[in-house]
C-alpha positions as CSV (number, residue, x, y, z in Angstrom):
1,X,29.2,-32.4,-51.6
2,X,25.4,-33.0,-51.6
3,X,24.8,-31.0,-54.8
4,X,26.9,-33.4,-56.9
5,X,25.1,-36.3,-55.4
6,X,21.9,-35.1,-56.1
7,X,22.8,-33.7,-59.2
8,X,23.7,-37.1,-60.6
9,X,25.2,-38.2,-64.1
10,X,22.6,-36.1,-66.2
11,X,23.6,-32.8,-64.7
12,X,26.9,-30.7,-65.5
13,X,26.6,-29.6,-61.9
14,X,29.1,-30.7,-59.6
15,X,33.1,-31.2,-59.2
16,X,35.1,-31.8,-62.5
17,X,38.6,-32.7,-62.9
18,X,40.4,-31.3,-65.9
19,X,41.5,-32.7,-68.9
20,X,44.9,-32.0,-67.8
21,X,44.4,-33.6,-64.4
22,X,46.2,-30.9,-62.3
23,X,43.0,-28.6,-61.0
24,X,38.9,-29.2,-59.6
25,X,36.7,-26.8,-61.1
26,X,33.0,-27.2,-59.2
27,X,30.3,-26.1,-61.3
28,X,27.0,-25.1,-59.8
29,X,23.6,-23.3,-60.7
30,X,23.8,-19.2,-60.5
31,X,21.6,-16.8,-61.6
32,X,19.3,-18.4,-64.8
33,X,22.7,-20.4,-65.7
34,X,26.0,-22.3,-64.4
35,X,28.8,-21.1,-62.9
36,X,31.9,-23.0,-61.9
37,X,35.2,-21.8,-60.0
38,X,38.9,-23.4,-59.3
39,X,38.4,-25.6,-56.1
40,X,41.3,-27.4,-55.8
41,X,44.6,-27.6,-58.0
42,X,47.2,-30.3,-57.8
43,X,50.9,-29.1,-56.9
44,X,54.0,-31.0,-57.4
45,X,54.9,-30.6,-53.8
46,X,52.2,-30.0,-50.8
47,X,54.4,-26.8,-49.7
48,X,55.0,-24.9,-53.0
49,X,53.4,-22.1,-53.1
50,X,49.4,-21.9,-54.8
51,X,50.0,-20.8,-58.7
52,X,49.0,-17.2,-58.6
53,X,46.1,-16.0,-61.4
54,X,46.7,-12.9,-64.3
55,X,45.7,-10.7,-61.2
56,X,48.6,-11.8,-58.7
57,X,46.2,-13.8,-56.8
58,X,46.1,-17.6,-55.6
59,X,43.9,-19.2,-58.5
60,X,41.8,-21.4,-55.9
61,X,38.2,-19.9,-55.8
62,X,38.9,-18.0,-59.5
63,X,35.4,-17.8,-60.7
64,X,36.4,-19.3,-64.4
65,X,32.9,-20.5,-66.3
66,X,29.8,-18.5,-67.1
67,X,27.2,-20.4,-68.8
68,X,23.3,-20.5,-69.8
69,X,21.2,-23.1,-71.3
70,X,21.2,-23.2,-74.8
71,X,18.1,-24.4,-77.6
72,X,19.3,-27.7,-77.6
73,X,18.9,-29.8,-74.6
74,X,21.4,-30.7,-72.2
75,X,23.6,-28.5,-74.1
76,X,25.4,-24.6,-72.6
77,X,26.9,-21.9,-74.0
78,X,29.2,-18.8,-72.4
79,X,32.2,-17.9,-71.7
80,X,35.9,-19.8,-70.1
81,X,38.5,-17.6,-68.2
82,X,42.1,-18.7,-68.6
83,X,43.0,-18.3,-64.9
84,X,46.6,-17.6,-66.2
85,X,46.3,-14.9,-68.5
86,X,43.0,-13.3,-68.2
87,X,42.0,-14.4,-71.6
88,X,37.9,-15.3,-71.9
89,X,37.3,-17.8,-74.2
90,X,33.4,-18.4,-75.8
91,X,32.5,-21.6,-75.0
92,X,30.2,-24.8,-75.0
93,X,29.4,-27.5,-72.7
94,X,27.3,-30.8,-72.7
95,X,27.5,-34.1,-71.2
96,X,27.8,-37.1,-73.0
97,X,28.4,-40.5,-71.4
98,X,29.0,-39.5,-68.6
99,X,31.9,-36.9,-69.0
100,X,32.0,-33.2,-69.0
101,X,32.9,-31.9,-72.8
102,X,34.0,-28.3,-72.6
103,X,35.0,-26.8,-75.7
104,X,36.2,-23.0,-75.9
105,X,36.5,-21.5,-78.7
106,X,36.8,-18.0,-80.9
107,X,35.0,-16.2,-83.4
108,X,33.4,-19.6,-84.5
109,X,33.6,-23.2,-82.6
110,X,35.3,-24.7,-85.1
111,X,38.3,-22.6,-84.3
112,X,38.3,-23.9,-80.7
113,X,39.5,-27.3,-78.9
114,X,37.2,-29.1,-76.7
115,X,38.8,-30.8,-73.4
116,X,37.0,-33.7,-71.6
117,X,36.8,-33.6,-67.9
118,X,35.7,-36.5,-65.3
119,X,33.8,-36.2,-61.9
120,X,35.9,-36.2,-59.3
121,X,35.4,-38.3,-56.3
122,X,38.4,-37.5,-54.0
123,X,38.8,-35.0,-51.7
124,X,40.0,-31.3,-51.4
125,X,41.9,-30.6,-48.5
126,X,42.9,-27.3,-46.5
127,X,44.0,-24.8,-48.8
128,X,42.5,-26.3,-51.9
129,X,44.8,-29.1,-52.4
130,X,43.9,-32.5,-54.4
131,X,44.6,-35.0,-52.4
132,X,43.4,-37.5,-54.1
133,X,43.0,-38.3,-57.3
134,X,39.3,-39.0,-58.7
């Protein structure tokens, strides 16, 4: 993907895998913010079925994080949908070393958790599959 190549380590932009390891979500510039959808998810078996979102559709392509720049530098703030359940979460997001921190939150962030996600490196096949891990 040439946008996470040219975005490099100092930009949130780009394809992160999950704390959880089991979905992509690729992040990219919209609007005067970020955006970032479900590109690829990770299934125990290549020919189960795509887990479905809180709408009865496949979750690949689920438009999940809304974010603009905050004051600080290097730093967002918006919202996180819960593909699952529909739930929108506030949250924040900054890089540090390297990693994607992501934490969602509500009311205040110190009622929230924050996750850690890595770049991902390996490829997405046909019908937003990870193939790879990365």
């Amino acid at each position: 993907m040439a946008g996470a190549a040219q975005a490099g380590t100092s930009s949130p932009t780009g394809r992160w895998l999950t704390a959880s390891r089991d979905a992509v979500v690729s992040i990219a510039p919209c609007g005067n913010g970020l955006c970032g959808y479900i590109a690829g998810i990770k299934l125990d078996n290549p020919t189960d079925p795509q887990p479905l979102d809180w709408r009865g559709q496949p979750q690949c392509g689920d438009a999940i994080i809304a974010m603009t720049a905050s004051a600080a530098p290097g730093k967002w703030h918006g919202t996180i949908t819960d593909p699952r359940n529909g739930r929108v979460w506030q949250a924040t997001l900054s890089l540090r070393g390297g990693e994607l921190h992501l934490r969602g939150y509500v009311g205040l962030p110190v009622f929230g958790e924050t996750q850690t996600w890595t770049r991902y490196s390996g490829q997405i096949s046909t019908g937003c599959l990870i193939t790879m891990a990365g």
